[in-house]
BAFI-3210 file (N, C-alpha, C; in Angstrom, 3 decimals, decimal comma, padded with zeros to 6 digits):
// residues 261
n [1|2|3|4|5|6|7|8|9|10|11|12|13|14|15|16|17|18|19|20|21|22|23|24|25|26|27|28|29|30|31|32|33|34|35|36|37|38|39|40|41|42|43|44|45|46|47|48|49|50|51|52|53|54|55|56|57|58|59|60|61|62|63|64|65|66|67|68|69|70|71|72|73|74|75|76|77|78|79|80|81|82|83|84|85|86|87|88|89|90|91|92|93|94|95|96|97|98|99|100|101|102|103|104|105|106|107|108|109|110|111|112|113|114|115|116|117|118|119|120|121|122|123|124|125|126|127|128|129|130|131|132|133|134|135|136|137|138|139|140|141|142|143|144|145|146|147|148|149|150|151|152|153|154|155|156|157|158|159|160|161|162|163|164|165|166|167|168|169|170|171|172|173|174|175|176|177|178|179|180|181|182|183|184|185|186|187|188|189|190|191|192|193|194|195|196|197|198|199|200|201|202|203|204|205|206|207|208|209|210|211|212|213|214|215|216|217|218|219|220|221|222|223|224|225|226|227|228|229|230|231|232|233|234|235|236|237|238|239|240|241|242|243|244|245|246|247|248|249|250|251|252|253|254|255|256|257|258|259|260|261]
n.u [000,847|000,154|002,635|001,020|000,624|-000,413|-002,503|-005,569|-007,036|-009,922|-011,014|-012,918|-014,031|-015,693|-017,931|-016,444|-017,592|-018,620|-021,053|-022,607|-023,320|-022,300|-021,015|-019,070|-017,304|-017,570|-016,145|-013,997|-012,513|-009,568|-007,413|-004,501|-002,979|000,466|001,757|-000,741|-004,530|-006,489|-010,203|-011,988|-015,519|-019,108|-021,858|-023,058|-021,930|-020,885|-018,692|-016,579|-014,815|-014,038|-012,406|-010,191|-009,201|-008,597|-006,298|-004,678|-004,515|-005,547|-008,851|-011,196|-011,848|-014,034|-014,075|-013,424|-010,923|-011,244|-011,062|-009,098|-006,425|-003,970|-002,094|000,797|003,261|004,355|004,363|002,397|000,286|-001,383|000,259|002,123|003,276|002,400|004,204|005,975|003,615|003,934|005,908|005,813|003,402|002,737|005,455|005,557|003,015|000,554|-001,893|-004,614|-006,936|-011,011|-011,833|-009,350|-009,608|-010,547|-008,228|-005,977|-004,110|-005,007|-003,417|-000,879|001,290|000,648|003,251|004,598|003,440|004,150|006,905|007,182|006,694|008,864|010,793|010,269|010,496|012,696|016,051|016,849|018,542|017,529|017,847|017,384|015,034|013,280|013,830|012,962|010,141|008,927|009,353|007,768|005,246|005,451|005,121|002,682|001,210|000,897|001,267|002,608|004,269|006,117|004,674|002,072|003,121|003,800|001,191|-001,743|-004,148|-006,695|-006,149|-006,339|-008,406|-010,502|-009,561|-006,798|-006,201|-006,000|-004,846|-002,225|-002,582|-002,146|000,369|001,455|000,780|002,310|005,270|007,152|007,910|005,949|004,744|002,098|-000,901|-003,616|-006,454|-009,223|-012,405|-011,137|-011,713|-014,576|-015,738|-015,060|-014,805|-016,541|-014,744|-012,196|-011,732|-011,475|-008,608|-007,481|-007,898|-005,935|-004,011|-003,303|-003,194|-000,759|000,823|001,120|002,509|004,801|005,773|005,796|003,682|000,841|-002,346|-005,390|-008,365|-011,131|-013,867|-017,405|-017,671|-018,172|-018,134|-015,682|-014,551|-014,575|-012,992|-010,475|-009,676|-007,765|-008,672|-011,789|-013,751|-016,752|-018,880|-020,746|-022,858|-020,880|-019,831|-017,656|-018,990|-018,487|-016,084|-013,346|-011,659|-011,812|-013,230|-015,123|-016,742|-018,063|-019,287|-020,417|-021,945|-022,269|-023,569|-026,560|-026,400|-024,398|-025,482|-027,498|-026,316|-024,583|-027,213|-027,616|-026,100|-024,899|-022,276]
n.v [-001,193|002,129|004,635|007,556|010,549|012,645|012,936|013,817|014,261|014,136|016,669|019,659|022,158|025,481|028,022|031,421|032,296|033,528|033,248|031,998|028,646|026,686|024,203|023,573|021,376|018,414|016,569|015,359|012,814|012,255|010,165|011,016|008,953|008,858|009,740|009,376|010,430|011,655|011,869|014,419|014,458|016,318|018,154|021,114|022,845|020,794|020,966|020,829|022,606|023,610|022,032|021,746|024,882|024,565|022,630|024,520|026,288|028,933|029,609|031,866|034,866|034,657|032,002|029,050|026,448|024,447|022,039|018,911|017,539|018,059|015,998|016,419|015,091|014,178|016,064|018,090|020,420|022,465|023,189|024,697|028,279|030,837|032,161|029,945|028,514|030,155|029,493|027,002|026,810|026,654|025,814|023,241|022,247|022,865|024,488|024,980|027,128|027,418|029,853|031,308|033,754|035,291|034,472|035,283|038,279|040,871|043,203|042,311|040,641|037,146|035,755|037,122|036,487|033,683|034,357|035,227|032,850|031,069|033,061|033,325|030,572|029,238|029,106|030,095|032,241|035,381|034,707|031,746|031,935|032,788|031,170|028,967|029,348|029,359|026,702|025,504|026,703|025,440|022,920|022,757|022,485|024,798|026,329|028,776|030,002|032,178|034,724|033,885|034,805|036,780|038,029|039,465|038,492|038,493|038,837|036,397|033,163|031,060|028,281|028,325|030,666|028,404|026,474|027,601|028,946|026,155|025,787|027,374|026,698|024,105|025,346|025,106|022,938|020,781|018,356|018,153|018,624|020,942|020,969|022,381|022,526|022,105|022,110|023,210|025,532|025,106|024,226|020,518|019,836|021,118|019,875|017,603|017,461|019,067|016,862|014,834|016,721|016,509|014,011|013,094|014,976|014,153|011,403|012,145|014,304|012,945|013,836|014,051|014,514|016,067|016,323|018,111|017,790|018,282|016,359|013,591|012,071|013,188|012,037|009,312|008,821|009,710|009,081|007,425|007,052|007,821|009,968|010,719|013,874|015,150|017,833|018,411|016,095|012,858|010,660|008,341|006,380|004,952|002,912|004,114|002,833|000,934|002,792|004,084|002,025|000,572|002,018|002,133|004,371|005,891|008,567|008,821|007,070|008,606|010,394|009,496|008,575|010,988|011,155|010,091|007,971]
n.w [000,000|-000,782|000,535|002,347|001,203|002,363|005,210|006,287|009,180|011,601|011,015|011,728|010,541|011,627|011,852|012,394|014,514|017,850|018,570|016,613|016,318|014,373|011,643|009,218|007,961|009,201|011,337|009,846|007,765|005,666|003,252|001,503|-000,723|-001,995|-004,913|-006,078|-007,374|-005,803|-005,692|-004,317|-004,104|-004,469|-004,000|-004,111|-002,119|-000,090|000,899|000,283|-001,236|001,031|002,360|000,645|000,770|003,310|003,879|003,069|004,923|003,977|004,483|004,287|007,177|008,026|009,168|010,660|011,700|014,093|015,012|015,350|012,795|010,036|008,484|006,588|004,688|006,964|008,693|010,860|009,248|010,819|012,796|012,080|011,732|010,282|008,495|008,024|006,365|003,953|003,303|002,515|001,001|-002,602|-002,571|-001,876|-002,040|-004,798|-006,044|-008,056|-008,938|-008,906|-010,533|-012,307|-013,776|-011,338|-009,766|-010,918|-010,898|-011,978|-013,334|-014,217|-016,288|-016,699|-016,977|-015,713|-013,167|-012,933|-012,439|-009,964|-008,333|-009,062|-008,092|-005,505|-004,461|-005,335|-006,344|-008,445|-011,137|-012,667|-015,340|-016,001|-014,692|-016,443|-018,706|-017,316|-016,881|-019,858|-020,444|-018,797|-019,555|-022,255|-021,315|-020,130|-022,738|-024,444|-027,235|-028,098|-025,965|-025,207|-026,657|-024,979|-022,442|-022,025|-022,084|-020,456|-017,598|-019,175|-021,552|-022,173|-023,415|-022,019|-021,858|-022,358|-020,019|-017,717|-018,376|-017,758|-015,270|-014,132|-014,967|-013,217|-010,863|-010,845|-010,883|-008,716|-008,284|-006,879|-004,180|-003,946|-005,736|-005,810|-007,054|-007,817|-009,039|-012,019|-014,547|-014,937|-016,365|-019,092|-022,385|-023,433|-025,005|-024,423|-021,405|-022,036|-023,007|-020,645|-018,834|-020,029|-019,776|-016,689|-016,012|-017,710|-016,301|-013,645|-013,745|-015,589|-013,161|-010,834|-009,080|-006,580|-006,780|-005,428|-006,561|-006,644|-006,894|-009,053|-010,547|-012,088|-013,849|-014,787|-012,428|-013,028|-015,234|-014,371|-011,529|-008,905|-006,511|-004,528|-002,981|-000,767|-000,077|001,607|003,194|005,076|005,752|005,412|003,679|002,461|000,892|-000,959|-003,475|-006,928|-008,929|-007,656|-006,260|-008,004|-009,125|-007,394|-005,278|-002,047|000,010|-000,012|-000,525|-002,625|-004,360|-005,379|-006,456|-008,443|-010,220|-011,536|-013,361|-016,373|-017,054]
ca.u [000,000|001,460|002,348|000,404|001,364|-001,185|-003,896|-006,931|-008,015|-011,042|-011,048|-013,848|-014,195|-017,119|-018,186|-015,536|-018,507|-018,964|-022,709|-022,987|-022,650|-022,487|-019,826|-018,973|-016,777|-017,635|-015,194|-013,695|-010,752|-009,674|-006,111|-003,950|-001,337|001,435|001,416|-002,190|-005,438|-008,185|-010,704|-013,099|-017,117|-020,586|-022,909|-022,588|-022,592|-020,748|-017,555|-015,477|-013,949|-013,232|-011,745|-009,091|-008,333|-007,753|-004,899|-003,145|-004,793|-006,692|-009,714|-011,230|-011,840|-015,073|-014,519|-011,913|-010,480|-011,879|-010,182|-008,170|-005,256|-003,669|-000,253|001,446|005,070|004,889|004,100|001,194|000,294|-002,090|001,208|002,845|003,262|001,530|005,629|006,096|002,456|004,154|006,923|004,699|002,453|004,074|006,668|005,401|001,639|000,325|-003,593|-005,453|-008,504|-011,829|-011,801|-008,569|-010,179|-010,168|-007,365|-004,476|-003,665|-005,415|-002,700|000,368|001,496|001,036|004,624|005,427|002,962|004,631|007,945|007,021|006,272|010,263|011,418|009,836|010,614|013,615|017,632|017,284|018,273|016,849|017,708|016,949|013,696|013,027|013,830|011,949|008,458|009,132|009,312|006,330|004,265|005,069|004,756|001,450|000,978|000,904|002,581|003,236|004,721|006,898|003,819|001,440|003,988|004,067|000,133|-002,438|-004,964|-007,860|-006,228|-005,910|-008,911|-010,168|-008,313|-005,186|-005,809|-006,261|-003,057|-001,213|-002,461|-001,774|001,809|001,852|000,748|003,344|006,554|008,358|008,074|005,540|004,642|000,640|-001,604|-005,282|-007,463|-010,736|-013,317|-010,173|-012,444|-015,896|-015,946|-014,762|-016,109|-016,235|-013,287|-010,952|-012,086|-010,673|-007,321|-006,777|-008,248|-005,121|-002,789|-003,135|-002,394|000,747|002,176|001,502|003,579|006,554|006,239|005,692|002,734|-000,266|-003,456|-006,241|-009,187|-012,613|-015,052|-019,244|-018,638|-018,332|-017,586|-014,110|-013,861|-014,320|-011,784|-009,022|-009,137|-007,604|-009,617|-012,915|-014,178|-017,598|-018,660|-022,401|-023,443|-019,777|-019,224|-017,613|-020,580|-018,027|-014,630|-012,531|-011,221|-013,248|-014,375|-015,547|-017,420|-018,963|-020,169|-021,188|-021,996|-023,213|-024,358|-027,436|-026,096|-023,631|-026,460|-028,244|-025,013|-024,552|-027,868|-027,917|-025,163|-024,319|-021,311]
ca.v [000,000|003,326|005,788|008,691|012,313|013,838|012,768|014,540|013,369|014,321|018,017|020,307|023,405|026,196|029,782|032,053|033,540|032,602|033,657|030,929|027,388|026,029|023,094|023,636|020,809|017,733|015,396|014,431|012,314|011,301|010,013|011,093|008,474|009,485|009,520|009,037|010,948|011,485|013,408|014,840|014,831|016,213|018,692|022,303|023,460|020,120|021,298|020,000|023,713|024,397|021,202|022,275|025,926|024,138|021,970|024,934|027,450|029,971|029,709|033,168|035,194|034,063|030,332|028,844|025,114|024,472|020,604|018,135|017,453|017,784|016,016|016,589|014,899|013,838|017,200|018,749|021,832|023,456|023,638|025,993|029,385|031,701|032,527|028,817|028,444|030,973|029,184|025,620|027,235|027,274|025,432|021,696|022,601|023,763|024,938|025,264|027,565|027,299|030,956|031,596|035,007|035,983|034,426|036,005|039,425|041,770|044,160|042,162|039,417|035,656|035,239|038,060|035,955|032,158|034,484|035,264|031,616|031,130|034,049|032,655|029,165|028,547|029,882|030,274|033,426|036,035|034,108|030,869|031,665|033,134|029,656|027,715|030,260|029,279|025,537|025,315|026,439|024,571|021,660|022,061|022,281|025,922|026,213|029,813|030,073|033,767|035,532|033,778|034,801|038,443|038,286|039,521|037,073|039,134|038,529|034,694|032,317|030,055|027,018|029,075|030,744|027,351|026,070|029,115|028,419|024,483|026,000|028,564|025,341|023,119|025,959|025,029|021,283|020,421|017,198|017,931|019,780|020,600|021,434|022,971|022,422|023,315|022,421|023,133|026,375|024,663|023,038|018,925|019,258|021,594|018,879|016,129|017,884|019,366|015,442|014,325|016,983|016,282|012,499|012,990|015,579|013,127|010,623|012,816|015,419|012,203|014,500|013,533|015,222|016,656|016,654|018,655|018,249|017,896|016,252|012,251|011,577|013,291|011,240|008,094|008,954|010,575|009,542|006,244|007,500|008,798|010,562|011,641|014,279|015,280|018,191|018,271|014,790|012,237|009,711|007,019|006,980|004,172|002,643|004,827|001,641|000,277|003,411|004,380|000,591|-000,523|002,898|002,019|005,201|006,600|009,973|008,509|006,240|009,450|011,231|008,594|008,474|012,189|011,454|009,197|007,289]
ca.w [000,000|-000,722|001,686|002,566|001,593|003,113|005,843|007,417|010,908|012,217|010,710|011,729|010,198|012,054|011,712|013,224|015,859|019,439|018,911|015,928|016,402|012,601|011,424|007,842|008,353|010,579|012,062|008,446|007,804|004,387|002,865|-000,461|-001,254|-002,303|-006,267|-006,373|-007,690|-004,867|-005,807|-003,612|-004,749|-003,351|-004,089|-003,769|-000,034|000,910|001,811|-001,103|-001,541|002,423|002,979|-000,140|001,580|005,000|003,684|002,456|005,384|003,063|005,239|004,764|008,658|008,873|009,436|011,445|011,965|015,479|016,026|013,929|012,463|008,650|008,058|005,221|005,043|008,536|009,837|010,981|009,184|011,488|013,646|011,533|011,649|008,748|007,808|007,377|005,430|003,138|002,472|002,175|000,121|-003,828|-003,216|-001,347|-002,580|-005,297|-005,920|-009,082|-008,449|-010,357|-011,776|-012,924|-014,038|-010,615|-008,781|-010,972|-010,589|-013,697|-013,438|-014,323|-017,169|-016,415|-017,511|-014,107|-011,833|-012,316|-012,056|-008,606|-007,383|-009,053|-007,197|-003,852|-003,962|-006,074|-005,854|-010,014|-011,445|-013,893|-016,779|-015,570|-014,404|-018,010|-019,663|-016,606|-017,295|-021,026|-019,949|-018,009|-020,387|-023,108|-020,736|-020,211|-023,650|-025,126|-028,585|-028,516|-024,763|-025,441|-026,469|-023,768|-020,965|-022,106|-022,474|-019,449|-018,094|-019,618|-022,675|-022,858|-023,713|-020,685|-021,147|-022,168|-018,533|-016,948|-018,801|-017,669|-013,916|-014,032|-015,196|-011,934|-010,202|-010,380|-011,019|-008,264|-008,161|-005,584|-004,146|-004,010|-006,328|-005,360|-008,360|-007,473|-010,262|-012,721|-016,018|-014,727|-017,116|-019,950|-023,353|-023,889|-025,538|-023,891|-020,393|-022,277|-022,750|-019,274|-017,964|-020,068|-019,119|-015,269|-016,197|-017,724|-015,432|-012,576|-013,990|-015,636|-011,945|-009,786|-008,528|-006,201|-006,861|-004,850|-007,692|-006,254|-007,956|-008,736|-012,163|-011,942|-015,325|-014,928|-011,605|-013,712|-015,967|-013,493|-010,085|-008,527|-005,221|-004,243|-001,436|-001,066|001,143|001,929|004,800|005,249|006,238|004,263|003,809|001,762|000,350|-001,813|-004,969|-007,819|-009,661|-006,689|-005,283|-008,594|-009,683|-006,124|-003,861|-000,602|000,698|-000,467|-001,478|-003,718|-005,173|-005,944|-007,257|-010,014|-010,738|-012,052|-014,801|-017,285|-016,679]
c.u [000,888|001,740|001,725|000,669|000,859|-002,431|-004,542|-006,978|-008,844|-010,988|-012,585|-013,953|-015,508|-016,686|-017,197|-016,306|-018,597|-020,407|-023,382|-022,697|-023,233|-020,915|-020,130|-018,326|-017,018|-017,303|-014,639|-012,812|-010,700|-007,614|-005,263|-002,810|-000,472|001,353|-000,179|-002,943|-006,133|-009,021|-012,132|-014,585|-017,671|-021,053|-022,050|-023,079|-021,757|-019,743|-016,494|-014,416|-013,183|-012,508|-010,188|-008,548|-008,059|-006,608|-003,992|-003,497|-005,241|-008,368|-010,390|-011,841|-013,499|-015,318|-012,752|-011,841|-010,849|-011,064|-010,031|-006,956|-004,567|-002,269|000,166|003,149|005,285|004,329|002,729|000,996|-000,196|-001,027|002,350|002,519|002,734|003,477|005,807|005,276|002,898|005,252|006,237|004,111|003,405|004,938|006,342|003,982|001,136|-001,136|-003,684|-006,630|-009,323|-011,840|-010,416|-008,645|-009,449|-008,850|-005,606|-004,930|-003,821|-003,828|-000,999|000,208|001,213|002,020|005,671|005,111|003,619|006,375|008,469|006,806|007,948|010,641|011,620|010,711|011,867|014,877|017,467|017,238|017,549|016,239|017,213|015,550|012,931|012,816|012,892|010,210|008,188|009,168|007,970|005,372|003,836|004,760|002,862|000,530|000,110|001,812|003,140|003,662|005,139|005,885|002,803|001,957|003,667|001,966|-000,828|-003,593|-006,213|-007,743|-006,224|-007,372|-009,260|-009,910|-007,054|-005,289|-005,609|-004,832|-001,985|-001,262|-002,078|000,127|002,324|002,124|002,086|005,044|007,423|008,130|007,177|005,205|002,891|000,090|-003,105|-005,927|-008,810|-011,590|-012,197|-010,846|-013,913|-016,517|-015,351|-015,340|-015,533|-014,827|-011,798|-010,982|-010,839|-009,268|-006,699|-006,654|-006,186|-003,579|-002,320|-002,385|-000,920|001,261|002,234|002,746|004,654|006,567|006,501|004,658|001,948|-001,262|-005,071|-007,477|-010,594|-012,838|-016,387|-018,872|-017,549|-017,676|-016,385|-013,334|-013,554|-013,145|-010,356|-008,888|-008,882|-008,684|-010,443|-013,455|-015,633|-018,262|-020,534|-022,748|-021,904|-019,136|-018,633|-018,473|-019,951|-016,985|-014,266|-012,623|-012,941|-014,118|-015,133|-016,423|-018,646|-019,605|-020,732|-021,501|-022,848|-023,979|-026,017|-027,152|-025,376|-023,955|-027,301|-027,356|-025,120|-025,734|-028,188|-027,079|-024,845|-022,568|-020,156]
c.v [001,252|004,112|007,119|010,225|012,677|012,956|013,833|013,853|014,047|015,919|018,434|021,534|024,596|027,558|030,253|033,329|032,745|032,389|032,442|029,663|026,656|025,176|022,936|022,293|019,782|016,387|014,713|013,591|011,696|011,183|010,305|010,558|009,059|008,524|009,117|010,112|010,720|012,735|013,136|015,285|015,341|017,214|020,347|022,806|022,344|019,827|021,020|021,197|024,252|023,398|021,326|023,609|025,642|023,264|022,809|026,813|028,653|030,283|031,765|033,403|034,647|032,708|029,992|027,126|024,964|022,834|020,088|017,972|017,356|017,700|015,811|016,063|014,417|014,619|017,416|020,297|022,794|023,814|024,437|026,804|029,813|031,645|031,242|028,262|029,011|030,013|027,416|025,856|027,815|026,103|023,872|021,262|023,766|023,770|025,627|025,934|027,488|028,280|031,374|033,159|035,543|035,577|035,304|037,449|040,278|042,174|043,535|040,593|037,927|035,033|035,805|037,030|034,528|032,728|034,801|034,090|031,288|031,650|033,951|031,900|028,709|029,444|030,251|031,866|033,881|035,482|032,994|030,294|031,845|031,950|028,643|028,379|029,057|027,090|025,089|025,472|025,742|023,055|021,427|022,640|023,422|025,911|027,654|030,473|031,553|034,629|035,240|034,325|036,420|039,274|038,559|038,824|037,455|038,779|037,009|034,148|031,839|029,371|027,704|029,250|029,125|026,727|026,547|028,808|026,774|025,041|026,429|027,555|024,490|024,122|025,398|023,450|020,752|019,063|016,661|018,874|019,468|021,428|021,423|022,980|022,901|022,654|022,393|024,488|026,432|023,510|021,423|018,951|019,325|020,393|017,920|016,345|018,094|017,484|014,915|014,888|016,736|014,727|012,821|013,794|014,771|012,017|011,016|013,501|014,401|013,243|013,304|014,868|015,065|016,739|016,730|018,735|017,755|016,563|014,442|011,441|011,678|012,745|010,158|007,852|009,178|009,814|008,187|005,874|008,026|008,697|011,229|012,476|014,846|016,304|018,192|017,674|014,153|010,825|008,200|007,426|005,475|004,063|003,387|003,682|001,396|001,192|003,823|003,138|-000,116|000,495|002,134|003,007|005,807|007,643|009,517|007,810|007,457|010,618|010,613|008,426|009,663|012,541|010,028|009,080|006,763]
c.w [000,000|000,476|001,659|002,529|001,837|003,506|006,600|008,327|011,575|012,480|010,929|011,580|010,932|011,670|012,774|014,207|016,930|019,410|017,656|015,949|015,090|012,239|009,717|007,218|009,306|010,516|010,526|008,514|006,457|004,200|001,782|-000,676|-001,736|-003,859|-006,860|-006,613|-006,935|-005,568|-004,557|-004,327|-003,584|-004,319|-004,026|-002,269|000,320|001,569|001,490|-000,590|-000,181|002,812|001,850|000,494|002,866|005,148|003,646|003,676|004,692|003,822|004,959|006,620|009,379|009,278|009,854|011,364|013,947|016,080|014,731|013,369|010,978|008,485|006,953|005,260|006,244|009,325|009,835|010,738|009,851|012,775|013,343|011,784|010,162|007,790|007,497|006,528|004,385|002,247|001,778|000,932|-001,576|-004,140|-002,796|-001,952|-003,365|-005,270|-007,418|-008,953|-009,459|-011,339|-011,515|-013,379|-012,824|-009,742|-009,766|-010,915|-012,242|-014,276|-013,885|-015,196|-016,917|-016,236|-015,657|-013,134|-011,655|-012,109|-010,619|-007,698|-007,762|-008,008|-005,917|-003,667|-004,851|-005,913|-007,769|-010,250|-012,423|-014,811|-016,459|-015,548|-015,692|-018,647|-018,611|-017,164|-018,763|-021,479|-019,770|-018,559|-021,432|-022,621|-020,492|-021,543|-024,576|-025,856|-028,425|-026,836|-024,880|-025,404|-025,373|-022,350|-020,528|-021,934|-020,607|-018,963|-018,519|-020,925|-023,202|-022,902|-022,656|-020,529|-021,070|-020,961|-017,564|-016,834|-018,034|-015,710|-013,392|-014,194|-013,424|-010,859|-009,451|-010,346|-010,098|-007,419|-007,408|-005,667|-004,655|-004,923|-006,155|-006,468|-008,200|-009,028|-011,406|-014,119|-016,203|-015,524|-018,344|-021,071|-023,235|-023,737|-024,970|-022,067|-020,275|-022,315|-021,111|-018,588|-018,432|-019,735|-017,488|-015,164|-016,458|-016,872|-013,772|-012,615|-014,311|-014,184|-010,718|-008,640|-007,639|-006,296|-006,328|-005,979|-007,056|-007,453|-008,331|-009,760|-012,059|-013,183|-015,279|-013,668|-011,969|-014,363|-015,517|-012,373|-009,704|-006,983|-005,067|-003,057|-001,367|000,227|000,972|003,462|004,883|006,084|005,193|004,327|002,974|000,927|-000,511|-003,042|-005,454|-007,860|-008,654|-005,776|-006,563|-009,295|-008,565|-004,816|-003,052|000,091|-000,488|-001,015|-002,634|-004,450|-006,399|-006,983|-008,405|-010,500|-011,949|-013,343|-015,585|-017,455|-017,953]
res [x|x|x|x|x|x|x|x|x|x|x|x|x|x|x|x|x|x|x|x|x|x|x|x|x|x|x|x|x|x|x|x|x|x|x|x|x|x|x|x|x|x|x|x|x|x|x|x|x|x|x|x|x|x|x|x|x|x|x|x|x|x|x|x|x|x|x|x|x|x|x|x|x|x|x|x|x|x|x|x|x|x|x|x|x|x|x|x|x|x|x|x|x|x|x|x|x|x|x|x|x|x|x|x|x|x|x|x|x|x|x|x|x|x|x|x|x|x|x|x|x|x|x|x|x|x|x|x|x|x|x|x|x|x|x|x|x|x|x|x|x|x|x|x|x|x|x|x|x|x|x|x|x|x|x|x|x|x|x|x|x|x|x|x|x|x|x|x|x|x|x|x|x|x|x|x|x|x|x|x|x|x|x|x|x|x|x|x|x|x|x|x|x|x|x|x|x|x|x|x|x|x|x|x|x|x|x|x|x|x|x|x|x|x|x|x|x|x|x|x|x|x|x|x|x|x|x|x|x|x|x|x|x|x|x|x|x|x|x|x|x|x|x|x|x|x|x|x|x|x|x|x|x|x|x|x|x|x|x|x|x]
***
């Protein structure tokens, strides 16, 4: 059995009020082998997306981690410091967000923003980082890399952006990448591409991947693991085949019923 780069244990996420008692989050625990595809399913509301910003602490102020434990490597991240989250964050874990729109930065190139996750997390200079940018993109499979680099993300297409953030993603080698719905605003086609670019960069990066998401079909296709979460429990977890050809829970009966397989 492989080993584990990253477990949950009995994570509970709540509202960050004394005057509200609400559990966004309750008592979870799930596992992400190391070199493996989990992806996380449910619904909308069921806690897919907060249980991805509590691996990497993103939590916005109104919701806090209240008990639990998330080890990554051995360690336990909720026993870091924010200055050590900083340095975690980038360079051990990366994060794919769903809009791409909004998570880069209008005001500055694509080519500037994966030169800043370099800059962070790597000793490479100037030039270096120039030919790694120039790398990265054609890796995940942009032909015209030079002008995409120089280009703003208003101006790119939405797989190009997606591409361009899957690049930002992995820049400085990481072990985990968590991909939040990353082709849930994308056609058929461009799907089937990203589905196959995540494959291969698992196997050439020796990646493990985090894969949220509603859409079942691209769990079929992608994920060695599934997790499903409901009310923000997890209501049933294992081998895909084996969760989407034989669910046991009721929700995940009613999940597969709603798509064609």
């Amino acid at each position: 059995m492989a080993e584990n780069l990253l477990s949950i244990k009995n994570l509970t996420v709540t509202v960050n009020d004394i005057n509200i008692e609400k559990k966004l989050i309750n008592d979870i625990s799930l596992e992400i082998p190391a070199l493996s595809i989990v992806a996380l399913v449910g619904g909308s509301g069921s806690g897919k997306t907060t249980t991805g910003l509590s691996i990497l602490r993103l939590l916005p102020p109104a919701l806090k981690i209240s008990q639990g434990e998330i080890i990554f490597s051995g360690i336990n991240i909720l026993e870091k410091t924010e200055d050590q989250m900083r340095g975690l964050r980038g360079k051990e874990i990366g994060m794919v967000f769903q809009e791409p729109l909004v998570a880069f930065n209008p005001v500055f190139s694509v080519g500037y923003q994966i030169n800043e996750v370099l800059e962070c997390h790597t000793t490479l200079n100037r030039q270096l980082r120039q030919a790694r940018i120039l790398d990265l993109l054609q890796r995940v499979g942009i032909d015209d890399p030079k002008r995409v680099a120089q280009n703003y993300p208003h101006q790119l297409s939405g797989g190009l952006r997606q591409r361009v953030m899957i690049a930002q993603a992995i820049a400085a080698s990481p072990k985990l990448i968590i991909a939040d719905e990353p082709t849930s605003n994308l056609d058929v086609t461009l799907q089937a591409k990203i589905m196959d670019l995540f494959r291969t960069l698992r196997k050439e990066l020796n990646l493990s991947i985090l894969l949220i998401t509603h859409d079942l079909g691209l769990v079929s296709h992608l994920a060695d693991q599934v997790v499903v979460m409901q009310q923000g429990k997890v209501v049933e977890a294992g081998a895909t085949d084996q969760v989407l050809t034989h669910p046991k829970h009721v929700y995940t009966q009613q999940l597969i019923e709603t798509v064609k397989i």
